[in-house]
N, CA, C and O atoms as a DFTB+ gen file, in Angstrom:
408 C
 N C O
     1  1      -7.232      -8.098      42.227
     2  2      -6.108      -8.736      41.563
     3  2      -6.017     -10.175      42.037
     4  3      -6.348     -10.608      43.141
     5  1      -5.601     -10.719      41.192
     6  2      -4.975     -12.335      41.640
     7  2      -3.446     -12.390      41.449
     8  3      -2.571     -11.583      41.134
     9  1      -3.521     -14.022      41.859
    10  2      -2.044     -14.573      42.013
    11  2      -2.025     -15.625      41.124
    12  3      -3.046     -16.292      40.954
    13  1      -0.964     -15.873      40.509
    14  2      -0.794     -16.994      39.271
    15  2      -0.199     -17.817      40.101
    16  3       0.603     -17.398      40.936
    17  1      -0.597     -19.442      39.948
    18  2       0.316     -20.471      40.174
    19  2       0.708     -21.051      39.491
    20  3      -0.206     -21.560      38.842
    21  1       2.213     -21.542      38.959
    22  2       2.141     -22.253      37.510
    23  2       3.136     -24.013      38.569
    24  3       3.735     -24.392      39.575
    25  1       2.611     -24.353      37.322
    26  2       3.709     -25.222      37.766
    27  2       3.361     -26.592      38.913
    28  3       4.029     -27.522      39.365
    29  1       2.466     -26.288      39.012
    30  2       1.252     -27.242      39.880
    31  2       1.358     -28.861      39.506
    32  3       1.415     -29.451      38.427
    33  1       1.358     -29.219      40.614
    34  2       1.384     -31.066      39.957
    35  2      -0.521     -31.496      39.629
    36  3      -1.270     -31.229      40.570
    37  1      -0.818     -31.779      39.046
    38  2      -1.424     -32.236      37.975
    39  2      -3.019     -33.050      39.525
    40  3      -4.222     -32.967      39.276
    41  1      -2.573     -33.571      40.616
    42  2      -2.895     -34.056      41.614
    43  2      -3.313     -32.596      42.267
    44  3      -3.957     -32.956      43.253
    45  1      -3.312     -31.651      42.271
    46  2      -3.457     -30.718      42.978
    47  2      -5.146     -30.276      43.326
    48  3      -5.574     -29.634      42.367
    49  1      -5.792     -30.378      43.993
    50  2      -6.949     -29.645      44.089
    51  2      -7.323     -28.373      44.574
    52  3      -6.470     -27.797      45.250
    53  1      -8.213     -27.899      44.420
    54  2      -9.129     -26.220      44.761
    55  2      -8.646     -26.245      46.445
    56  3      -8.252     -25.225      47.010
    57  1      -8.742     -27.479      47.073
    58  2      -8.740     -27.214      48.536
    59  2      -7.280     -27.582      49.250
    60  3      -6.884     -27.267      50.372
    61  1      -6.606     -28.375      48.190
    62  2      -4.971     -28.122      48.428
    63  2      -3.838     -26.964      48.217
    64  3      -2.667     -26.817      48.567
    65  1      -4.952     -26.096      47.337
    66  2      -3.776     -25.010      47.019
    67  2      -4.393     -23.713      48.073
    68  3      -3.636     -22.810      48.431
    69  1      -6.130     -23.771      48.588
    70  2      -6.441     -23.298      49.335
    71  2      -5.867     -23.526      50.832
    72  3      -5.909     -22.540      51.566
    73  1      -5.461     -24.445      51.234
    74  2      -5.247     -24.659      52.533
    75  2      -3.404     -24.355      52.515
    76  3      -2.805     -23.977      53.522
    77  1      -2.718     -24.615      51.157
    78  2      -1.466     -23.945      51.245
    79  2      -1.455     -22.413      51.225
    80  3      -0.382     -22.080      51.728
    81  1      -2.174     -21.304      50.867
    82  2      -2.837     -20.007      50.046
    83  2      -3.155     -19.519      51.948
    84  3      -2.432     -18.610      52.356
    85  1      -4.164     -20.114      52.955
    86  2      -4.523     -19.557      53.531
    87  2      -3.757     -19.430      54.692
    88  3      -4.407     -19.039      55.662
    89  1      -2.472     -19.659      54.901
    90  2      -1.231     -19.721      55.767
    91  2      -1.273     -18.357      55.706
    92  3      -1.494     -17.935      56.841
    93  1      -1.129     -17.176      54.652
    94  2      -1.105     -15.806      53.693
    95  2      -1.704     -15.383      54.216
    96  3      -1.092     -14.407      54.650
    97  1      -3.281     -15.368      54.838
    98  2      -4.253     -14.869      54.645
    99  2      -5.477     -15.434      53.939
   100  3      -5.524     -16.592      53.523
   101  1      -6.498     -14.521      53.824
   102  2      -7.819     -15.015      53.843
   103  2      -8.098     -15.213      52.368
   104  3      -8.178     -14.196      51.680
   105  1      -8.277     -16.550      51.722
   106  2      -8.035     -16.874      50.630
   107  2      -9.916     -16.561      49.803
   108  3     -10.791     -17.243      50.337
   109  1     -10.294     -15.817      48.879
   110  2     -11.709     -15.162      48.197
   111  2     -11.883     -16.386      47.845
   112  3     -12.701     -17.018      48.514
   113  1     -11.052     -17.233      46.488
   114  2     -11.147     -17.728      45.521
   115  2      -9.857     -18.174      45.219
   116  3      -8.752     -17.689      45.463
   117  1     -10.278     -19.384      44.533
   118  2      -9.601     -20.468      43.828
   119  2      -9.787     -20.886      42.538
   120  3     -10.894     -21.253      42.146
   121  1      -8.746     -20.866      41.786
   122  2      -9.942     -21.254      40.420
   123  2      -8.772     -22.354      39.013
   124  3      -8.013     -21.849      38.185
   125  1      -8.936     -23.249      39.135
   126  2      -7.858     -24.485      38.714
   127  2      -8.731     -25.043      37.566
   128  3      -9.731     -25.745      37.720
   129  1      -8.120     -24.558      36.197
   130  2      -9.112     -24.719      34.900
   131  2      -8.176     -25.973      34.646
   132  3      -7.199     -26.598      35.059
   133  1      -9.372     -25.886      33.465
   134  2      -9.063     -27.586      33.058
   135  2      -9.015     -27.297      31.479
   136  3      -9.299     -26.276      30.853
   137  1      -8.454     -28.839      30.959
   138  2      -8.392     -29.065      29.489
   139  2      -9.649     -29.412      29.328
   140  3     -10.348     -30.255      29.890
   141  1      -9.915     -28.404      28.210
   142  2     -11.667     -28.375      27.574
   143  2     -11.692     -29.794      27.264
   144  3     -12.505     -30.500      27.861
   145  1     -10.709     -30.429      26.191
   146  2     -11.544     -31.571      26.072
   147  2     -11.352     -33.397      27.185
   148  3     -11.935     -34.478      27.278
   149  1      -9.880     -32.517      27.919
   150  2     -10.064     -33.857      28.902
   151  2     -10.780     -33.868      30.057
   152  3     -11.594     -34.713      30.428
   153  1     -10.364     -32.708      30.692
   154  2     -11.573     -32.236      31.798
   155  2     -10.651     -32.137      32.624
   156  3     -10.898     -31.345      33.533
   157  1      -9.486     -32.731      32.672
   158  2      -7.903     -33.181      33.442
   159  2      -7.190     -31.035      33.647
   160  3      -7.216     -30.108      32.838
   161  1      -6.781     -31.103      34.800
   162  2      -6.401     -30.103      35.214
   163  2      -5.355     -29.220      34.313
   164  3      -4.874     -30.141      33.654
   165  1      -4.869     -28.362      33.977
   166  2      -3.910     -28.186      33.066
   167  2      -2.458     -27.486      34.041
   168  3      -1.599     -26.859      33.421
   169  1      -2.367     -27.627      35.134
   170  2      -1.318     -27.684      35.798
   171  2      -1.142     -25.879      36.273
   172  3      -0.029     -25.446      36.572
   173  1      -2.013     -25.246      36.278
   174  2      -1.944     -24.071      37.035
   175  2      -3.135     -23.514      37.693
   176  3      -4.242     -24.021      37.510
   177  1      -2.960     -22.522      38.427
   178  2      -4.049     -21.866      38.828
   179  2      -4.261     -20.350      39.785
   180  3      -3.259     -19.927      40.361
   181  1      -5.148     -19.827      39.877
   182  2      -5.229     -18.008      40.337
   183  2      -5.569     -18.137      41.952
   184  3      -5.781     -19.281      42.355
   185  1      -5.613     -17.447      42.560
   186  2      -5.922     -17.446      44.043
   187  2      -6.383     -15.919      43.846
   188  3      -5.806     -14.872      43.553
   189  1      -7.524     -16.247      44.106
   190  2      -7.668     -14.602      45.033
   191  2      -7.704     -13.991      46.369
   192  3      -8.660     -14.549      46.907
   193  1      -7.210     -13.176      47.189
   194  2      -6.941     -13.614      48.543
   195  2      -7.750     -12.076      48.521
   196  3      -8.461     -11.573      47.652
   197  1      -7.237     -11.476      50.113
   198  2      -8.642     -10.612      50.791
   199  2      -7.787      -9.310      50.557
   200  3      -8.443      -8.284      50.375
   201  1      -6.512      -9.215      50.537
   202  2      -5.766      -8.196      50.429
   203  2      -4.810      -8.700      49.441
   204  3      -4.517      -9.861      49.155
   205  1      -4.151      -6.958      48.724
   206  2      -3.300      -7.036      47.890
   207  2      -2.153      -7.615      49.179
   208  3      -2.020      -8.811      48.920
   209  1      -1.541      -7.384      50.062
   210  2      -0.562      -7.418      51.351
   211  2       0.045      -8.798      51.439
   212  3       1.185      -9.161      51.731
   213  1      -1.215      -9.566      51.051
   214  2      -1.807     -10.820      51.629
   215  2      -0.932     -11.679      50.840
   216  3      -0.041     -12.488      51.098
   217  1      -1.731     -11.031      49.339
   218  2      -1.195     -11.803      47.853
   219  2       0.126     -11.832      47.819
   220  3       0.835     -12.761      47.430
   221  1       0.609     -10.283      48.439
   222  2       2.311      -9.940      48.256
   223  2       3.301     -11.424      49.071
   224  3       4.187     -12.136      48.598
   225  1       2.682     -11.412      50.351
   226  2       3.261     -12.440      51.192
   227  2       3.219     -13.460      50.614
   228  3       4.324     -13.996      50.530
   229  1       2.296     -14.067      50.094
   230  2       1.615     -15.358      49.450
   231  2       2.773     -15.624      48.545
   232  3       3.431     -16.664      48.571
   233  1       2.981     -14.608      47.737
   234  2       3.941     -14.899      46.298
   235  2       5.390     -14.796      47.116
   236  3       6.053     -15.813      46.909
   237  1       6.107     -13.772      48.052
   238  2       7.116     -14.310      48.767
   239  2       7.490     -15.692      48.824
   240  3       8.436     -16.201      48.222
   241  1       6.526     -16.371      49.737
   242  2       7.029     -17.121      50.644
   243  2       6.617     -18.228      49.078
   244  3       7.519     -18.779      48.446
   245  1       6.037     -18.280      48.930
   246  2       5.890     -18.911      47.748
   247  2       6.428     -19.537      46.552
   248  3       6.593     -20.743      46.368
   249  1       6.691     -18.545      45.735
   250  2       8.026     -18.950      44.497
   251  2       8.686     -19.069      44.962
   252  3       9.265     -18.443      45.850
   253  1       8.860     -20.385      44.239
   254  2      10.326     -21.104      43.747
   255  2       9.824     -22.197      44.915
   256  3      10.168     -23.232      44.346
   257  1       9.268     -22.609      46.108
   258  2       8.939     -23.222      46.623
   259  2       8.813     -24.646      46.128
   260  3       9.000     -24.706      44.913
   261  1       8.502     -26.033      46.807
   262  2       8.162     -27.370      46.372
   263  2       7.723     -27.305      46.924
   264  3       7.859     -26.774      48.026
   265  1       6.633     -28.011      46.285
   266  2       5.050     -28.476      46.674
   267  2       4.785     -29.448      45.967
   268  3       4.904     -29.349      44.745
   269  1       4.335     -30.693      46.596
   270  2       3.887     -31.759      45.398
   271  2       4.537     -32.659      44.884
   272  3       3.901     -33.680      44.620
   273  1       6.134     -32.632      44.523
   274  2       6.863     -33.048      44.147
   275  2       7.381     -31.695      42.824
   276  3       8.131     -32.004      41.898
   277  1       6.944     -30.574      42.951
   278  2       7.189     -29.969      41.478
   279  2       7.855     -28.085      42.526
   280  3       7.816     -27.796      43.722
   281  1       8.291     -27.402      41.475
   282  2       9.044     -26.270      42.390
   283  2       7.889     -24.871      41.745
   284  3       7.902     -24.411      40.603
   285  1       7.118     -24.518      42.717
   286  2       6.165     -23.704      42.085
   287  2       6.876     -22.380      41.312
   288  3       7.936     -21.940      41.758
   289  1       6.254     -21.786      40.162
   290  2       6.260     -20.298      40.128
   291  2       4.784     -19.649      40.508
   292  3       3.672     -20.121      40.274
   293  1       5.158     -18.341      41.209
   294  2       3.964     -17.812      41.999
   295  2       3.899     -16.454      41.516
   296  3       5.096     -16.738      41.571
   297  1       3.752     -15.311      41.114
   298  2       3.221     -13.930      40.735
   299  2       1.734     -13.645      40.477
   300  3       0.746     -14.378      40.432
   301  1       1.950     -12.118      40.299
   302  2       1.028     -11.278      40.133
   303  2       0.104     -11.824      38.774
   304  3       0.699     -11.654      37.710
   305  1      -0.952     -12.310      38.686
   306  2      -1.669     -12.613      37.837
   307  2      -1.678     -11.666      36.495
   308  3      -1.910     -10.473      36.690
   309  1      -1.477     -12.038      35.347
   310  2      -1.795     -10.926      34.370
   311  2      -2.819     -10.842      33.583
   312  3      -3.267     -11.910      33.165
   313  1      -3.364      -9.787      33.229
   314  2      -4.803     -10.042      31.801
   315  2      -4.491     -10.898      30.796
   316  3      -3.318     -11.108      30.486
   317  1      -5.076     -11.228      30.449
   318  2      -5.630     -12.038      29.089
   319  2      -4.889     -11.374      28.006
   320  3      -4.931     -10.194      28.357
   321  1      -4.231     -11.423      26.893
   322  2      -4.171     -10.899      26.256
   323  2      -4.135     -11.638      24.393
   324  3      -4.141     -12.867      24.318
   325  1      -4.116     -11.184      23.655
   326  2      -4.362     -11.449      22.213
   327  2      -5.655     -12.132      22.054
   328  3      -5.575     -12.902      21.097
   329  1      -6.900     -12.160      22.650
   330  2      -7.872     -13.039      22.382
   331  2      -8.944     -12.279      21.626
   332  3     -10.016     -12.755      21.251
   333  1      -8.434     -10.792      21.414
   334  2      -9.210     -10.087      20.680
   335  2     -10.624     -10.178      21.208
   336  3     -10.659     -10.963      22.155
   337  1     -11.964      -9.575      20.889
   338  2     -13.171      -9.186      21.164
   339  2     -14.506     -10.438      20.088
   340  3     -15.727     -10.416      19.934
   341  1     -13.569     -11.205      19.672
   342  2     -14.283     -11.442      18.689
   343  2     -16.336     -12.122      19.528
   344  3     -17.443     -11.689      19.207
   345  1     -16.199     -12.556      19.937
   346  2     -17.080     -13.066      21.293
   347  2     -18.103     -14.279      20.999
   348  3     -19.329     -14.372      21.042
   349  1     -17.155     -15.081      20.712
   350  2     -17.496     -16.620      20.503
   351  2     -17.324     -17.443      20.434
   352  3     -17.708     -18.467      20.998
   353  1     -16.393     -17.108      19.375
   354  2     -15.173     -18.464      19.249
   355  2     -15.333     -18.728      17.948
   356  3     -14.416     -19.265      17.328
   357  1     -16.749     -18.327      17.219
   358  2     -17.138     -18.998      15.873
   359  2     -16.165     -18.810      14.987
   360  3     -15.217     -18.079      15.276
   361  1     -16.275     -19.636      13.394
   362  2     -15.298     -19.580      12.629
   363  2     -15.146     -18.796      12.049
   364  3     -16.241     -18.462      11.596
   365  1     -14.157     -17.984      11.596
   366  2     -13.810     -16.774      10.796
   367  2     -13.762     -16.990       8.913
   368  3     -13.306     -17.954       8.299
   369  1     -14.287     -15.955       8.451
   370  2     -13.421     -16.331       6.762
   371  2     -14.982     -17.056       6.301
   372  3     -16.122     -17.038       6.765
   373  1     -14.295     -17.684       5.120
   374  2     -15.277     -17.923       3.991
   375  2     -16.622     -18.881       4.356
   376  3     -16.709     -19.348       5.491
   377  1     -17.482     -19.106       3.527
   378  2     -18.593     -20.045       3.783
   379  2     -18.062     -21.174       4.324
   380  3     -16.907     -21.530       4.563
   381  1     -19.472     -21.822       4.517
   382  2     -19.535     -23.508       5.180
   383  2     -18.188     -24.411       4.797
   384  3     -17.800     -24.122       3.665
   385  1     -17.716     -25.002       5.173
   386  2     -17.136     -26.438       4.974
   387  2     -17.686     -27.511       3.856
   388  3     -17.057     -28.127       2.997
   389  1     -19.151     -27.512       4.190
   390  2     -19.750     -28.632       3.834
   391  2     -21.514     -27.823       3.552
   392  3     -22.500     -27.832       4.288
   393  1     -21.338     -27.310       2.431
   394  2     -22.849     -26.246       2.460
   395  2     -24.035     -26.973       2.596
   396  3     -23.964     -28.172       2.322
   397  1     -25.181     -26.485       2.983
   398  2     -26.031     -27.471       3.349
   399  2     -26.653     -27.803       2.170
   400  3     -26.479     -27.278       1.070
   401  1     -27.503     -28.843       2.509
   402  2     -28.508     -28.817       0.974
   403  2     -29.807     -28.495       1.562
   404  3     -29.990     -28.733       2.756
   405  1     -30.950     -27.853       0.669
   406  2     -31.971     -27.925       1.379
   407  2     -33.300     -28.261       0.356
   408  3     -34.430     -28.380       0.830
């Protein structure tokens, strides 16, 4: 399982939220996605730590906390959901846009 961080200032890095994360315990993983097309952080991120115990403490002491200048929210990470199976991304529905010529 992971831990959700939301709420993250934008300045935040893999080894700033790690070195706040490992106060908790023994931090697996870090993982701070980005905007596909800016590359720019999108202001949250998961922790995976070594124990569920760990994570529990982590999210305690955690939410609602300031960090950064911003007041974190911290929980239990959740699945993915509505992204359906489709497994690509490609476009759905009728022919080409622009059909080719050949």
């Amino acid at each position: 399982m992971s831990v959700y961080v939301g709420n993250l200032s934008y300045d935040a890095t893999e080894e700033d939220i790690r070195d706040v994360f490992k106060e908790y315990g023994s931090v697996k993983r870090v993982q701070v996605p980005s905007d596909r097309d800016t590359g720019r952080p999108r202001g949250f991120a998961f922790v995976e730590m070594e124990t569920e115990d760990e994570e529990t403490s982590a999210i305690e002491a955690l939410d609602g906390a300031e960090w950064m200048g911003r007041t974190l929210k911290v929980n239990k990470a959740r699945p993915r959901e509505g992204r359906g199976s489709s497994g690509g991304g490609g476009r759905k529905g009728g022919g080409e846009k622009f059909p080719r010529e050949y």
